[in-house]
C-alpha positions in Angstrom: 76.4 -102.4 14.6 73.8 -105.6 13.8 73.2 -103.5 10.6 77.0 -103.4 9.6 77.3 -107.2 10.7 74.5 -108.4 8.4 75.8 -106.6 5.4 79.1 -108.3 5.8 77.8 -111.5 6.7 75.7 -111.3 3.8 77.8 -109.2 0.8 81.3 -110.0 1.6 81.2 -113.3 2.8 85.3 -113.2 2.6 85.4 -110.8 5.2 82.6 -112.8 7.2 84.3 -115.5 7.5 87.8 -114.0 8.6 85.5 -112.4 11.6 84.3 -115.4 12.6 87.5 -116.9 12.8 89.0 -114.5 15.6 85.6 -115.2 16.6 86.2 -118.4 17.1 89.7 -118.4 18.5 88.6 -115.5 20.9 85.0 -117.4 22.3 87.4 -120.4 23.1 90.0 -118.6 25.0 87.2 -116.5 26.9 84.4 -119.0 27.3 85.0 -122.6 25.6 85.7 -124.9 27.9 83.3 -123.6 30.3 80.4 -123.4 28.3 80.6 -126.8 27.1 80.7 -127.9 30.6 77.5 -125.7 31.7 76.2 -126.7 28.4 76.2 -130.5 29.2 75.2 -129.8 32.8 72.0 -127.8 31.1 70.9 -130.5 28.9 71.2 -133.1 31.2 68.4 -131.1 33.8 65.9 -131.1 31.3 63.9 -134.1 29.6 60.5 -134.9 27.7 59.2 -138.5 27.9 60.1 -140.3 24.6 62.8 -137.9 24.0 66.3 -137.5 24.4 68.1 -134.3 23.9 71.9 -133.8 23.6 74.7 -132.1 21.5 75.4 -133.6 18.5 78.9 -135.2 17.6 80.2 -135.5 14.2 79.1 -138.9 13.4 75.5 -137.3 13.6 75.7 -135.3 10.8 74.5 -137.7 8.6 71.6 -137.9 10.8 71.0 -134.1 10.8 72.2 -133.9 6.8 68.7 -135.9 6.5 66.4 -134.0 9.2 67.6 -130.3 6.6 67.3 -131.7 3.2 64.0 -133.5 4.2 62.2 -130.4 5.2 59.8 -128.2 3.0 61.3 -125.7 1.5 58.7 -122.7 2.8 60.5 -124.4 6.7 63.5 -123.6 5.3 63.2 -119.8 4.0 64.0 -118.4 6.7 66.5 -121.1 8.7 69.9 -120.0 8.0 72.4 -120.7 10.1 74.9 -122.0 8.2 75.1 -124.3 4.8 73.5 -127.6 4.6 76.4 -128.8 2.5 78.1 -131.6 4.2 81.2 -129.1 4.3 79.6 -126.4 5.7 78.0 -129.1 8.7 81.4 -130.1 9.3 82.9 -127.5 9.5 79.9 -125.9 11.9 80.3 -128.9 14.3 83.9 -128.2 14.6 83.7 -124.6 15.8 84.0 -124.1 19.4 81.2 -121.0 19.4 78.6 -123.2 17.5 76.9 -125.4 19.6 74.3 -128.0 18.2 72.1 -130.2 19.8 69.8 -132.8 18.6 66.3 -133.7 19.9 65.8 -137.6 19.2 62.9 -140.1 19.5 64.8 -142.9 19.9 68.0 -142.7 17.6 66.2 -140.7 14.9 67.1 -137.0 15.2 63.7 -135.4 14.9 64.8 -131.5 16.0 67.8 -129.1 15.8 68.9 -126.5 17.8 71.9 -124.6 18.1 73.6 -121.7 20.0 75.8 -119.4 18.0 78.1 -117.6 20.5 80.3 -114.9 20.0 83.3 -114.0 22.8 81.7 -110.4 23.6 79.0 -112.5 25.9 76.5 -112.3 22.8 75.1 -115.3 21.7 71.9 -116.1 19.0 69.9 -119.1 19.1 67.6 -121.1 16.8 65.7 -124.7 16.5 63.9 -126.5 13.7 62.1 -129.5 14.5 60.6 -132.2 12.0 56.9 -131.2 11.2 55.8 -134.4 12.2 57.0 -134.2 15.4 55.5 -130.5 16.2 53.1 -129.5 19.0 55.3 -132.1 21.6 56.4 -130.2 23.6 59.8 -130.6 22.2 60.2 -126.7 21.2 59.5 -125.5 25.0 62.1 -128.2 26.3 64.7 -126.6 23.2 64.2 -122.7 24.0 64.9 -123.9 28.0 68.1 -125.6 27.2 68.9 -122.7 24.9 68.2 -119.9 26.9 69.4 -121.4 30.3 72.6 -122.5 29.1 73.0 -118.3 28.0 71.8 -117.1 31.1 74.0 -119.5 33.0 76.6 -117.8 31.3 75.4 -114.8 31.4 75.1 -114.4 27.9 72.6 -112.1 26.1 70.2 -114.6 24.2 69.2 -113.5 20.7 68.1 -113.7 17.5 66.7 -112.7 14.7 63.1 -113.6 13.2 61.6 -112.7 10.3 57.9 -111.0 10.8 56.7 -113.5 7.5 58.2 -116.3 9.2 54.2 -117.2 10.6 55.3 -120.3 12.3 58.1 -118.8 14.5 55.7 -116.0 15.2 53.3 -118.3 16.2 55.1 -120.2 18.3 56.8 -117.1 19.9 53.6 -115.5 20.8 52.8 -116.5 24.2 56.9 -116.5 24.9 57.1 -114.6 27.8 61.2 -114.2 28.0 60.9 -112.4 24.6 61.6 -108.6 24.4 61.9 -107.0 20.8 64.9 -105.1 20.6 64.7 -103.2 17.3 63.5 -103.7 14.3 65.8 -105.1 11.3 65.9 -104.3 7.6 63.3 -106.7 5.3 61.2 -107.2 8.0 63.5 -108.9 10.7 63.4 -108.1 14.5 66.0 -108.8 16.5 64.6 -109.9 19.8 66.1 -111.1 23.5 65.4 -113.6 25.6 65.8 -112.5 28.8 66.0 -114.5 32.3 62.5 -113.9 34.0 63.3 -111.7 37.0 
């Protein structure tokens, strides 16, 4: 099934995008209002000294338009969640089964992370954080809010990494919630977090 959902997502985007609208209307009838309220209640338990971490509102984008389009390219070959077009941001934070949170020192948004949630209890998760600001601690504190918000939910927590993506390999190796699932066409795995037992 992951197989016939990455073809469409990826060579008919037309037909994408009318799936993730029933998506979108179906998450929010199943799930919406309470995983914004567990979500909130999950961010709020965790903290790192000199750093706030929260979801990010629309008058953020700017902020987060700035964090994308300053990184590296090679950061950004294999972070795709959605366009970096100020379009395609609006129209992410807008959707009830995309959730985005910010890391911020201060009021500079320094790290991005995101839930992408789908009504069948399924949802995928990623996180880019400003190279300056790597090796804080500020990943570990991310992939808690991220996978505690799914397992409070009782959501299967995926996603899907690229084995030439060194740094997310690297930063995943000692991860002891991850479990590779199968492996993916061009070198992607799809892995789970799962809830340690």
């Amino acid at each position: 099934m992951e197989k016939i959902l990455l073809y469409i997502k990826h060579k008919l985007p037309f037909i994408w995008r009318i799936i993730e609208l029933v998506n979108d209307v179906l998450f929010y009838a199943f799930h919406g209002r309470k995983f914004l309220r567990v979500t909130l209640e999950i961010i709020s338990q965790h903290d790192l000294p000199g750093f706030t971490f929260r979801k990010i509102q629309y008058n953020e984008l700017a902020a987060l338009s700035i964090l994308i389009n300053s990184q590296d390219s090679k950061r950004l070959a294999f972070f795709k969640p959605h366009g970096f077009d100020d379009r395609s941001l609006n129209r992410a934070v807008r959707n009830p089964s995309f959730i985005m949170m910010g890391a911020f020192d201060g009021n500079k948004l320094v790290g991005y992370f995101f839930l992408r949630c789908f009504w069948n209890k399924k949802c995928f998760v990623g996180r880019l954080i400003d190279e300056p600001y790597e090796g804080k601690g500020i990943g570990r504190v991310m992939n808690q809010i991220m996978y505690n918000i799914g397992w409070q939910m009782n959501f299967r927590v995926l996603s899907t990494i690229s084995k030439n993506n060194h740094w997310v390999m690297k930063s995943h190796a000692g991860n002891a919630a991850m479990v590779v699932r199968k492996e993916l066409a061009n070198d992607y795995l799809l892995v789970e977090f799962v809830r340690p037992a």
